[in-house]
Phi, psi and omega in degrees: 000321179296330171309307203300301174311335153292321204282321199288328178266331165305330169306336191264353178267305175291347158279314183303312192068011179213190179271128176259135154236174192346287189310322203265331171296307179333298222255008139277317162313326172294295178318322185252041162081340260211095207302153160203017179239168202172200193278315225269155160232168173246123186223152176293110179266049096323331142253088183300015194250352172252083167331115168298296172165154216238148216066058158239166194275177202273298156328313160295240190014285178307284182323327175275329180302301197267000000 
């Protein structure tokens, strides 16, 4: 599932030519069906107390990370 989710957003990153954010992956992952919530969060790492954002799966995560 984390492959998949990498490919939609760079695809969705490569139509755009600008900054995608969280919400506009949320509502294409939804739209294609595609679980993306869960326990997990995305934090800056230097600071583990500032969150990006948060309730996302382990897949999500690792996919935007990488």
């Amino acid at each position: 599932m984390k492959e998949r989710i990498k490919e939609i957003i760079i695809e969705l990153l490569t139509q755009r030519a600008e900054n995608v954010s969280f919400a506009e992956i949320e509502r294409i992952l939804e739209w294609k069906g595609i679980s993306y919530l869960g326990d997990y969060s995305i934090h800056i790492p230097s600071n583990k107390n500032v969150k990006l954002w948060v309730g996302m799966s382990e897949d999500f995560c690792k996919a935007v990370v990488e």
